[in-house]
Biotite code that builds the C-alpha atoms (Angstrom):
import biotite.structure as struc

atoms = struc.array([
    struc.Atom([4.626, 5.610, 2.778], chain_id="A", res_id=1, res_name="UNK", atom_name="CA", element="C"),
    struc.Atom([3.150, 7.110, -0.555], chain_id="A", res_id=2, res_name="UNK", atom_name="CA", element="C"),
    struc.Atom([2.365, 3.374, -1.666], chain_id="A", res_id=3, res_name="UNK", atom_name="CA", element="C"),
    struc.Atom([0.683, 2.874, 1.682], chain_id="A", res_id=4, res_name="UNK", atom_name="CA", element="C"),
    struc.Atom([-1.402, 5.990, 1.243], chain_id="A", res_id=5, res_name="UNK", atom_name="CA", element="C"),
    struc.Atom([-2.429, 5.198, -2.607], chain_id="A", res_id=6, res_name="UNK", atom_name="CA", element="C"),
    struc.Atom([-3.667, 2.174, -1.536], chain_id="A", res_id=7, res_name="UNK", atom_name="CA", element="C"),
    struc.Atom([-5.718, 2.792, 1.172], chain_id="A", res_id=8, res_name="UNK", atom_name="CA", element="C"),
    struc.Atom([-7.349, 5.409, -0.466], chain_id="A", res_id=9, res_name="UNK", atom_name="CA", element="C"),
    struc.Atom([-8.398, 3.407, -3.051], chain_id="A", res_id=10, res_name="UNK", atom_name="CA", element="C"),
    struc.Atom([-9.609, 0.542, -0.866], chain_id="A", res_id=11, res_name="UNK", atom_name="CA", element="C"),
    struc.Atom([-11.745, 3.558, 0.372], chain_id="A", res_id=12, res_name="UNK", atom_name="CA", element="C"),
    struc.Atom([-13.033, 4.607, -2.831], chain_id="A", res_id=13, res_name="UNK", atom_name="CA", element="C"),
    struc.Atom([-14.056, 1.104, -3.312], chain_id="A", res_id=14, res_name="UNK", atom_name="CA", element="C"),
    struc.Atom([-15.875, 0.594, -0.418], chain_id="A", res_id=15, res_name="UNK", atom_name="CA", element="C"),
    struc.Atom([-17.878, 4.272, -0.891], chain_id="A", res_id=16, res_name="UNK", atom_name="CA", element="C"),
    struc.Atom([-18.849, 2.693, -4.583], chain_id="A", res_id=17, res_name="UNK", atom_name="CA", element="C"),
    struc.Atom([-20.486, -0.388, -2.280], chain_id="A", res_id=18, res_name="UNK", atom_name="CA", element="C"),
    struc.Atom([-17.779, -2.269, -3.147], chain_id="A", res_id=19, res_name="UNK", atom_name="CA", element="C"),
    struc.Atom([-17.628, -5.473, 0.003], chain_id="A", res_id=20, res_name="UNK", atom_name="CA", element="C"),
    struc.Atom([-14.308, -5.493, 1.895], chain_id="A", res_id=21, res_name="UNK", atom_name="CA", element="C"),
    struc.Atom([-12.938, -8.010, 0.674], chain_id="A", res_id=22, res_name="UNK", atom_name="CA", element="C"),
    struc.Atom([-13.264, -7.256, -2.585], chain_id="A", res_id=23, res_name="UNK", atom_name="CA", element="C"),
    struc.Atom([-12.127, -4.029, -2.243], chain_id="A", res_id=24, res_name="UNK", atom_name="CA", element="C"),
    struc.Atom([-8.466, -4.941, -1.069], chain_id="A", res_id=25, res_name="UNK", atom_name="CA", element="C"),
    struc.Atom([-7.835, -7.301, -3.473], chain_id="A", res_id=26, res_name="UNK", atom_name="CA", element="C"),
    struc.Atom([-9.041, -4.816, -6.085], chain_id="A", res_id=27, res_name="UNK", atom_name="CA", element="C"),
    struc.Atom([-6.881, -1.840, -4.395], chain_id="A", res_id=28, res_name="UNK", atom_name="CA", element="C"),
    struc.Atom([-3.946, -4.184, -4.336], chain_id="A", res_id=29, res_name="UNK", atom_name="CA", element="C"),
    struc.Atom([-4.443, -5.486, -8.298], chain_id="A", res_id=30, res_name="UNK", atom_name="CA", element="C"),
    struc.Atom([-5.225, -2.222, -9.570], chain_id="A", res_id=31, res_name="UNK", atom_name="CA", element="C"),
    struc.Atom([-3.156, -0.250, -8.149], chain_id="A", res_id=32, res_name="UNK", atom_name="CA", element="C"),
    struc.Atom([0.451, -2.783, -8.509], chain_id="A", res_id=33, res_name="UNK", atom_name="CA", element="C"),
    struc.Atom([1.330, -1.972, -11.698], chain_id="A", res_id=34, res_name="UNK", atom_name="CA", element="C"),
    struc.Atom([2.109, 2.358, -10.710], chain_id="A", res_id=35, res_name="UNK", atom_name="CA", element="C"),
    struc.Atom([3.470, 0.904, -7.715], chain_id="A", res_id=36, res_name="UNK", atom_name="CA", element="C"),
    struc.Atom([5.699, -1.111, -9.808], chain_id="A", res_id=37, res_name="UNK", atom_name="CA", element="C"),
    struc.Atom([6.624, 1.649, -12.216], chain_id="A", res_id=38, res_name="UNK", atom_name="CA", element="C"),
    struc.Atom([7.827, 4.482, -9.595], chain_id="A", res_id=39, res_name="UNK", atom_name="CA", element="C"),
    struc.Atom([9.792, 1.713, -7.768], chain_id="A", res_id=40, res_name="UNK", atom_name="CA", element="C"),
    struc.Atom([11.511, 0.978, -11.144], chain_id="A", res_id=41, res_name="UNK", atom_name="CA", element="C"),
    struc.Atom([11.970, 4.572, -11.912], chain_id="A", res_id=42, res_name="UNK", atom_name="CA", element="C"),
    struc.Atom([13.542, 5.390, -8.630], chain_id="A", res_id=43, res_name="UNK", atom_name="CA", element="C"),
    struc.Atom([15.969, 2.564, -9.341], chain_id="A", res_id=44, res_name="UNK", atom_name="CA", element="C"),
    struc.Atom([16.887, 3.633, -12.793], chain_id="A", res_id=45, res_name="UNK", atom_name="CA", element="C"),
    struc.Atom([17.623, 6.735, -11.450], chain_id="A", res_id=46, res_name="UNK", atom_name="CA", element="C"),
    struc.Atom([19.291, 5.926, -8.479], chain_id="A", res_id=47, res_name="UNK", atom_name="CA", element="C"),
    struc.Atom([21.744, 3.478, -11.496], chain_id="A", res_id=48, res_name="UNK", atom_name="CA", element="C"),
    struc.Atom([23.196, 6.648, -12.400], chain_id="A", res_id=49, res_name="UNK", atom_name="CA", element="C"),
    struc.Atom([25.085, 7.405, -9.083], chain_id="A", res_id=50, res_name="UNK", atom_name="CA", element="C"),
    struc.Atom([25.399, 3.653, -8.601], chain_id="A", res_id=51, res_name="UNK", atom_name="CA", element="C"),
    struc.Atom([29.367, 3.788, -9.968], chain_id="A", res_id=52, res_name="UNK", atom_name="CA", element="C"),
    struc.Atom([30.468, 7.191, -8.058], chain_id="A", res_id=53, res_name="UNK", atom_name="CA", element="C"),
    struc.Atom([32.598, 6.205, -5.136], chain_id="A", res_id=54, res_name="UNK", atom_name="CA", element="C"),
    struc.Atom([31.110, 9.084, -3.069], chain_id="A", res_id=55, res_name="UNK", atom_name="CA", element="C"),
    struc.Atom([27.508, 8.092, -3.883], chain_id="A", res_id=56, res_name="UNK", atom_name="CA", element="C"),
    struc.Atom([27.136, 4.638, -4.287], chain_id="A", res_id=57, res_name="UNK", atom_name="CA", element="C"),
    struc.Atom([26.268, 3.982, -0.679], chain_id="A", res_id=58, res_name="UNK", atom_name="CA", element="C"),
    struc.Atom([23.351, 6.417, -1.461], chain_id="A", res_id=59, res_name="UNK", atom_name="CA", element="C"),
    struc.Atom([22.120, 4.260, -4.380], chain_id="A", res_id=60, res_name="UNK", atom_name="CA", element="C"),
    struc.Atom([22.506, 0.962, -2.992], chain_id="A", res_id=61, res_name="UNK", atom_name="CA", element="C"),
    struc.Atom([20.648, 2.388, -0.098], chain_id="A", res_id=62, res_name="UNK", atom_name="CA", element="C"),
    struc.Atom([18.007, 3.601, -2.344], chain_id="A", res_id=63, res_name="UNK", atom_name="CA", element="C"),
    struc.Atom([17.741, 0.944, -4.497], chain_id="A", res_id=64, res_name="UNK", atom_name="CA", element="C"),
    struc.Atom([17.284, -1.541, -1.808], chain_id="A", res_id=65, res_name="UNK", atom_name="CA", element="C"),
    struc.Atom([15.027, 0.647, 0.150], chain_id="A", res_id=66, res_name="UNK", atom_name="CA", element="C"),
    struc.Atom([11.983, 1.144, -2.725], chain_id="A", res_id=67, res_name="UNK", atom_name="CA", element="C"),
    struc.Atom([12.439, -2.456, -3.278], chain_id="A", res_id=68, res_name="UNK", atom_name="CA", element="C"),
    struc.Atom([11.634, -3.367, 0.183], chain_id="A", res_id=69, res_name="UNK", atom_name="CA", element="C"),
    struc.Atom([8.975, -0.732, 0.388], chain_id="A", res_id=70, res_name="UNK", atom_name="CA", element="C"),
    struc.Atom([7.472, -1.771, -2.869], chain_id="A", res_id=71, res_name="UNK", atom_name="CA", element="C"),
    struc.Atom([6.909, -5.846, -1.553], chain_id="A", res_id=72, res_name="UNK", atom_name="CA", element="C"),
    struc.Atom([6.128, -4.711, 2.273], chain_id="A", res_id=73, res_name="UNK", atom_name="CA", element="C"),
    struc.Atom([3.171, -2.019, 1.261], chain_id="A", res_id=74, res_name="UNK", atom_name="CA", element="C"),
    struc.Atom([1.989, -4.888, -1.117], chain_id="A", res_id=75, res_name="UNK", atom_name="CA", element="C"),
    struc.Atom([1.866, -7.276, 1.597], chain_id="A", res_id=76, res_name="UNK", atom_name="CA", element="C"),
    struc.Atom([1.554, -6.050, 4.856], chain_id="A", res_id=77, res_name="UNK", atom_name="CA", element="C"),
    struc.Atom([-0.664, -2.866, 4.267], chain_id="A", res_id=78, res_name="UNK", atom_name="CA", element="C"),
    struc.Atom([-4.011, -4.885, 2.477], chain_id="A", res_id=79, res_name="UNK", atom_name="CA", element="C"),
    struc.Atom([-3.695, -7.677, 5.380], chain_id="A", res_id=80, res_name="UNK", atom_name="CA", element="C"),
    struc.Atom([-3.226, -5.155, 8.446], chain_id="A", res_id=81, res_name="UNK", atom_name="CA", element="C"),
    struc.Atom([-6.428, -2.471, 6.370], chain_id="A", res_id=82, res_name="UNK", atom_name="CA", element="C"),
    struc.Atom([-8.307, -5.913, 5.812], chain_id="A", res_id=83, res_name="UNK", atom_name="CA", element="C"),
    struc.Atom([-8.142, -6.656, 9.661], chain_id="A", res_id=84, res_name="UNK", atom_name="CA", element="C"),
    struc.Atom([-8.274, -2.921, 11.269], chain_id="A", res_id=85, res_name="UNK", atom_name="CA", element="C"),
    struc.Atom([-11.756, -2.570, 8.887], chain_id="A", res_id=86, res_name="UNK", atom_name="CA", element="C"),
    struc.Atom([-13.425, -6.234, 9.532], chain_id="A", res_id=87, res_name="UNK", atom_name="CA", element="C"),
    struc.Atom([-13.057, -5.802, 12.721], chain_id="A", res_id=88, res_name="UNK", atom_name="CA", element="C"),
    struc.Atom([-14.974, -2.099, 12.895], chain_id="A", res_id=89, res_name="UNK", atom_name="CA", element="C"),
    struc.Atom([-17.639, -3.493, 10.173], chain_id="A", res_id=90, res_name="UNK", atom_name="CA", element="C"),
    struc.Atom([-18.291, -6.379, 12.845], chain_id="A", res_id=91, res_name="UNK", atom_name="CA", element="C"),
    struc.Atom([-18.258, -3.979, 15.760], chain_id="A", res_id=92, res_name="UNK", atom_name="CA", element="C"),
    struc.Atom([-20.734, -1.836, 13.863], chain_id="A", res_id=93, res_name="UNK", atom_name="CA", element="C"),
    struc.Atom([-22.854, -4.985, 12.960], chain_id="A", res_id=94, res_name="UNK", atom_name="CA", element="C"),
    struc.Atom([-23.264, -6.183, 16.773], chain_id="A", res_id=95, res_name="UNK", atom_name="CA", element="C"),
    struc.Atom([-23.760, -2.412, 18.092], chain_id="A", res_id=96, res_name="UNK", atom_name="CA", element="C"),
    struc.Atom([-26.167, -0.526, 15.421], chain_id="A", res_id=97, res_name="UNK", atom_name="CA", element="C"),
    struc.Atom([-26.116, 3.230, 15.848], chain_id="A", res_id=98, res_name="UNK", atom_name="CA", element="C"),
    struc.Atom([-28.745, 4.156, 18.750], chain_id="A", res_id=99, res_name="UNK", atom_name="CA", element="C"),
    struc.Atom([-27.783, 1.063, 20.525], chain_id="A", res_id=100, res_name="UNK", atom_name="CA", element="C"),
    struc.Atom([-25.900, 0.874, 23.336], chain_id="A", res_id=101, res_name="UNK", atom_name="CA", element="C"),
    struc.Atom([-22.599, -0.533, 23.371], chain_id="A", res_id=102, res_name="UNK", atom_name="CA", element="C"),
])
């Protein structure tokens, strides 16, 4: 969810500096990888140290594989679903101008 909220806002503050659409997810998505990347890795590094308690280790294998799987879904599936929700209000915006009716 965090991931998913970082990047959107920065697709955001892309498009308020004029940035096109398009651009602006594939910025969002390059730019903002790489702290994506890093929290994922520290939650597993932390999550290492439980790994080999018997009481815990479902815990870590859970969260391990969890931030993994969050890391590669909000890097795929969040740009692609913000690119389409957003085209599709710049086009409805483009065929009904404000003070038009539609």
């Amino acid at each position: 969810m965090r991931n998913s909220i970082i990047l959107v806002d920065f697709v955001e503050l892309r498009l308020a500096q004029g940035m096109p659409l398009d651009e602006a997810v594939i910025d969002a998505g390059a730019v903002r990888f790489r702290p994506m990347m890093l929290t994922a890795a520290a939650v597993i590094v932390g999550a290492s140290v439980i790994l080999f308690d018997p009481i815990f280790q479902g815990l870590a294998i859970s969260l391990m594989a969890g931030e993994v799987a969050s890391l590669f879904l909000s890097r795929m599936t969040v740009p692609i679903l913000f690119f389409m929700s957003e085209s599709r209000k710049h086009r409805h915006k483009a065929r009904f101008p404000e003070g038009s009716a539609g």
